[in-house]
N, C-alpha and C positions, 0 to 999 in steps of 0.2 A: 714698579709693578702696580697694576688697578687692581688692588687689593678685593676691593669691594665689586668688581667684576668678576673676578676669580671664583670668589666664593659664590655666585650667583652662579655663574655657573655649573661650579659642583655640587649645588642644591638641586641645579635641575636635572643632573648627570648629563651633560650635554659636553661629549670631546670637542678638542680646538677643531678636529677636522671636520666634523660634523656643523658647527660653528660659522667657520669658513667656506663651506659649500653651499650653505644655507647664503652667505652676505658674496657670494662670488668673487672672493678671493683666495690667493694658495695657504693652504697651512698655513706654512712659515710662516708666510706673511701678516697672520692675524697674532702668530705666538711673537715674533717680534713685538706688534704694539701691543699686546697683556702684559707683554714685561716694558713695555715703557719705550722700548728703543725706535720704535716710530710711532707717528702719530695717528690716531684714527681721523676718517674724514670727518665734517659732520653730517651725512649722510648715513656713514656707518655706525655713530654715535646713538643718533635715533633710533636707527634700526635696533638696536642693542637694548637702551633705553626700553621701548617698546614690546621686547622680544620679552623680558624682566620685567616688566611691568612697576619701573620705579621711573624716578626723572634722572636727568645726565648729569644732577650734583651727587645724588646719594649712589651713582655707579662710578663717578670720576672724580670724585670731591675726594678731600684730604679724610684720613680716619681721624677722628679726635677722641683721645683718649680725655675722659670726664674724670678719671680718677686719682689726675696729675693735680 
């Protein structure tokens, strides 16, 4: 799962479907890759990127726990 896309987007209350109609593709098809099981283009990547106004590490990068 993009941990750190998830969270952006329940910061901005933006549903997967609302998401997905937005980047024109089906639900499912966007909740598969939030949880990882397919891959985003990188077309869709930026768009997301963009959408969230951060870059494509800090929405797809690993989380790093600093307190380890």
């Amino acid at each position: 799962m993009y941990i750190n896309l998830y969270i952006k987007r329940r910061e901005a209350r933006i549903t997967k479907k609302d998401l997905a109609e937005e980047m024109g593709i089906w639900p499912e098809t966007y909740g598969k890759k939030e949880n990882g099981k397919q891959d985003f283009t990188l077309r869709e990547a930026k768009f997301l990127a963009k959408k969230f106004n951060c870059t494509l590490d800090e929405l797809f990068g690993e989380v790093i726990n600093e307190s380890a």
